[in-house]
N, C-alpha and C positions, 0 to 999 in steps of 0.2 A: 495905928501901930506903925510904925519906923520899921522900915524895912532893913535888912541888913546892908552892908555896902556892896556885897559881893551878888546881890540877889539877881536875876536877871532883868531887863526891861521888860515891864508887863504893858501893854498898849490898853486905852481907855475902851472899854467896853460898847460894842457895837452890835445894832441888828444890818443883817445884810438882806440882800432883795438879788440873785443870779437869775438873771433872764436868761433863756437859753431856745436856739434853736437848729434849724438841722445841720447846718455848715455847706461849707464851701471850697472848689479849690482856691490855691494861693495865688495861682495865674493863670490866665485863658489859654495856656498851651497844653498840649499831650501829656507833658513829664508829670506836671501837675494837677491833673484831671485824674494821673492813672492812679496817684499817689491817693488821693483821696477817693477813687472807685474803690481802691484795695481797701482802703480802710472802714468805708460805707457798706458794702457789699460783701465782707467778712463777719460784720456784723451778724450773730445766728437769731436776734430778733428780728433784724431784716430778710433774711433768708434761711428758711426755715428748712431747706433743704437739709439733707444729711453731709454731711464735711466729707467725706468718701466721695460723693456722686457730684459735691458742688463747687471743691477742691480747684480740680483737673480741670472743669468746664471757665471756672472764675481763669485761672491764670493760661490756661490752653488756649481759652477761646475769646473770653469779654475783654480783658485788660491787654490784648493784642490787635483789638480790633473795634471796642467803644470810644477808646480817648479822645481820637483824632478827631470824628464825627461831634462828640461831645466838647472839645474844646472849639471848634469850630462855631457853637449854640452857643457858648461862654460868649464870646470873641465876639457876638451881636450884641451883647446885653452890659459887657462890661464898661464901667466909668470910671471918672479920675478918681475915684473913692474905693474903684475894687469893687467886688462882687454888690450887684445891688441889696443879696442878702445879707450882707455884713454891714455894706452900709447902712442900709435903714434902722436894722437892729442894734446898731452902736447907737444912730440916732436916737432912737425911743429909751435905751439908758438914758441917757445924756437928760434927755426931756423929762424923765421919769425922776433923776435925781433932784431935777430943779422944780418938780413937782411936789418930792417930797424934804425939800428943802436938809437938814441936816439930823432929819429923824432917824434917816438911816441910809447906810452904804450900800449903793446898784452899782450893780456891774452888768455885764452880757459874759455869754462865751458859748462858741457851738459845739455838738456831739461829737461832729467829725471836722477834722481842721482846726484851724486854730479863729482866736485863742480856746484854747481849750479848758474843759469845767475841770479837769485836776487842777489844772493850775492857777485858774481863777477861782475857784473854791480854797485852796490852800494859801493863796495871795489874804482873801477875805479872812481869813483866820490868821494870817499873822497881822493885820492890820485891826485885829484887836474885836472880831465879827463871831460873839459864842451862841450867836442864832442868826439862822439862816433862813430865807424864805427860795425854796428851789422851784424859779418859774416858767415851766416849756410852753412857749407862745403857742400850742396847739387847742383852737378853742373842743375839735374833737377829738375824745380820748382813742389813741390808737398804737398796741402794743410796739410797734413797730417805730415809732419817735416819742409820744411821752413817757412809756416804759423805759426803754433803752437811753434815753436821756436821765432819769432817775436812777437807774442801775448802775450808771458810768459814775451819778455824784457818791452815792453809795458805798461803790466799789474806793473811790478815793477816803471817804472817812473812814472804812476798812483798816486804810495804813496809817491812819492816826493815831497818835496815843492820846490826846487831847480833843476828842471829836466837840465840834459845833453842835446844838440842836437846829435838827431840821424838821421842814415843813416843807409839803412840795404845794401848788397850784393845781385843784381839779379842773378838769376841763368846764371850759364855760358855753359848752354849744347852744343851750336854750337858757343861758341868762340874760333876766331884761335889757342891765346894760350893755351885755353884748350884741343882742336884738336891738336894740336902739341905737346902737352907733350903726349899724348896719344899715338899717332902714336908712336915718338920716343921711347918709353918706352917699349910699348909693340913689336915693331921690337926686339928691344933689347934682352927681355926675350925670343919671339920669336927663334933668330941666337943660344942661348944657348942652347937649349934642344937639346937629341941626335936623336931627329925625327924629321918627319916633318909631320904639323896637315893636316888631309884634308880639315880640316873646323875647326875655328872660332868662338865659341858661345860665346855673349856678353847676361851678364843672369844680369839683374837688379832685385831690390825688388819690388814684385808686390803690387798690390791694388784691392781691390772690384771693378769689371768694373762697378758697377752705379758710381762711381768719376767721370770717363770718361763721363757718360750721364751728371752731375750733371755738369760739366763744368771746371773739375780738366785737366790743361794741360799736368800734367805728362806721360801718355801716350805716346803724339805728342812729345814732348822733349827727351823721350826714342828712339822711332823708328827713329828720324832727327839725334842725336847722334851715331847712329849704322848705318846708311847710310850713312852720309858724313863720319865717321874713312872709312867704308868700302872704299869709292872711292878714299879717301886719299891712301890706304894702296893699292888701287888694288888687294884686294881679296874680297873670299866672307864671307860673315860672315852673322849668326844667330841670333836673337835677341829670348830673352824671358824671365820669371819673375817668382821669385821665391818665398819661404819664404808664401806657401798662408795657412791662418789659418779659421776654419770654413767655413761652411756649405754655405755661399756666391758665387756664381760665381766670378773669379776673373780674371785679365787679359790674358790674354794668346797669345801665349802657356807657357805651366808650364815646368820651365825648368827640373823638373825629368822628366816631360813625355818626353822629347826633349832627353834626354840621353838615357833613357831606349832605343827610337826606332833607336835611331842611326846605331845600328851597323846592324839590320835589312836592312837598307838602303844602307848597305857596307862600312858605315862609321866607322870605328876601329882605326881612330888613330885621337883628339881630343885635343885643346888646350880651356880653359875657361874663360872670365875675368869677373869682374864684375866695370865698367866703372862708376858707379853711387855711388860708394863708393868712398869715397875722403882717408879713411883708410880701412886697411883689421879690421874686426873684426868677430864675431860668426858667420855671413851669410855665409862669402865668405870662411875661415877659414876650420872652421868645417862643412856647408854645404853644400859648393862645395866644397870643398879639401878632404872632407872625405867621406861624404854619398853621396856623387854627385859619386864619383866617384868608390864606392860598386855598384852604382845602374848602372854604365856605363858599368863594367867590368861583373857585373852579366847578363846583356845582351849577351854580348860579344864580348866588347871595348877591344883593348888590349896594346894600349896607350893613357893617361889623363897626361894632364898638368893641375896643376891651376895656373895663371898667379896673381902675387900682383898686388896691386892695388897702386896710384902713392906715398900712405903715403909720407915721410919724403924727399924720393930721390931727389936727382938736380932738374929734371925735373920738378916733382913735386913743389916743391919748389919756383920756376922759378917763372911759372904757378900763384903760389898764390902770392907770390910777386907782380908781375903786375897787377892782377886784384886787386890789395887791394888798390896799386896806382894810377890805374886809378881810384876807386870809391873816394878816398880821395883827387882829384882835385879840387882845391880851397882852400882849410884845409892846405897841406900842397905842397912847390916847387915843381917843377919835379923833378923828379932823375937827 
């Protein structure tokens, strides 16, 4: 059918694939640390607090006094590419498209900061994208980044009159191919170092254990992921969680307290990963890589590894490739 003359431009019909993960600031200084604390930490899937009680304390207390300290942390880790979390995650689009050659349109974009999923969600749609595959790099589900990451694309097709069909990414904590880039990856960095670790600590980011009470799986998807790598791998390995901020109890054990006692225990020679990171960035980075490992040595560790995390590598890569294809079954052929 002959379209009329006056009709609009309709663009050729697209599947799209939004990677997406936590964000980042814009620059290693204060202004722009605080700009994204406000935005991260207003978030009420992240802080569950009451807005009454966590109001006054956010802008009284954190955003007057975390920036400087935290751009500071920034300021170790940052590259000519900007945050290593944006870079990596741009990267693995980028791989991911030429992965999946021109079956379908990838993009990235983070929850907090830019680019951001409204507007690379509405980019994809007008570039002609009337399904959407919505993918948060988090292999463990946790209300607190794959929920609120899905709420924010949600809340955007909201204002649409034209919405995409979407599909989000379940978490892939105990899939084989997730297990197996794992294993393989980390044997690998593993055979390279010129020691050999006594032990294994796999340190995720932690949470307020009421999540746990309240019904948040992330927990159980942490410890099921650190027991089967272990039994894959046939050794033993450590789990614990890091990153804990305020006055909350929070999951445990806390992976500084786990280093500090180490070498107490006769353990002085130490490898670390952080398996719940799809990219290295500030945590694993700077937290374990540097203050993790002041606090190991200041005990009296006297070898630390930090192991990367599968960012961009083959392996990696591998990895997201086929889960992106398996969830896009129906949408598009098999390989």
């Amino acid at each position: 059918m002959q379209l009329p003359p006056d009709h609009p431009p309709i663009p050729p019909r697209k599947i799209g694939v939004l990677l997406t993960n936590l964000g980042t600031p814009d620059a290693p200084d204060a202004p722009a640390v605080r700009r994204y604390l406000a935005e991260f930490l207003s978030d009420r899937r992240v802080v569950e607090i009451p807005r009454a009680i966590w109001k006054p304390i956010l802008h009284g207390i954190v955003l007057r006094t975390r920036p400087a300290k935290s751009a500071h942390a920034y300021s170790q880790v940052w590259t000519e590419d900007g945050s290593p979390l944006a870079a990596i995650t741009k990267r693995q689009a980028v791989k991911l498209q030429e992965r999946m050659s021109d079956t379908v349109l990838v993009d990235w974009a983070m929850r907090y900061g830019k680019p951001a999923i409204p507007d690379r969600l509405t980019a994809m749609k007008d570039a002609g994208c009337e399904r959407i595959l919505l993918a948060p790099l988090y292999p463990q589900y946790c209300a607190a980044t794959t929920a609120t990451a899905n709420d924010f694309a949600f809340l955007t097709l909201a204002g649409m009159r034209w919405q995409p069909a979407l599909r989000t990414l379940p978490p892939y904590y105990d899939h084989p191919d997730y297990l197996d880039a794992l294993q393989r990856d980390i044997e690998a960095q593993l055979a390279a170092l010129d020691f050999t670790p006594q032990r294994l600590l796999l340190s995720f980011h932690g949470m307020p254990e009421r999540t746990l009470r309240k019904g948040d799986p992330y927990h159980c998807h942490c410890r099921k992921t650190s027991r089967l790598l272990g039994e894959r791998m046939q050794i033993e390995v450590d789990t614990s969680f890091q990153s804990r901020f305020g006055r909350d109890k929070w999951l445990e054990p806390a992976t500084d307290d786990v280093l500090k006692a180490y070498p107490a225990q006769g353990i002085t020679k130490i490898a670390i990963a952080a398996p719940g990171f799809s990219a290295d960035c500030l945590e694993t980075i700077e937290e374990l890589g540097i203050r993790g490992k002041e606090d190991f040595e200041a005990a009296g560790g006297t070898h630390f590894a930090r192991l990367d995390c599968l960012n961009d590598r083959p392996d990696g890569m591998a990895m997201l490739e086929a889960l992106i294809r398996r969830e896009l079954a129906g949408w598009i052929a098999p390989a």
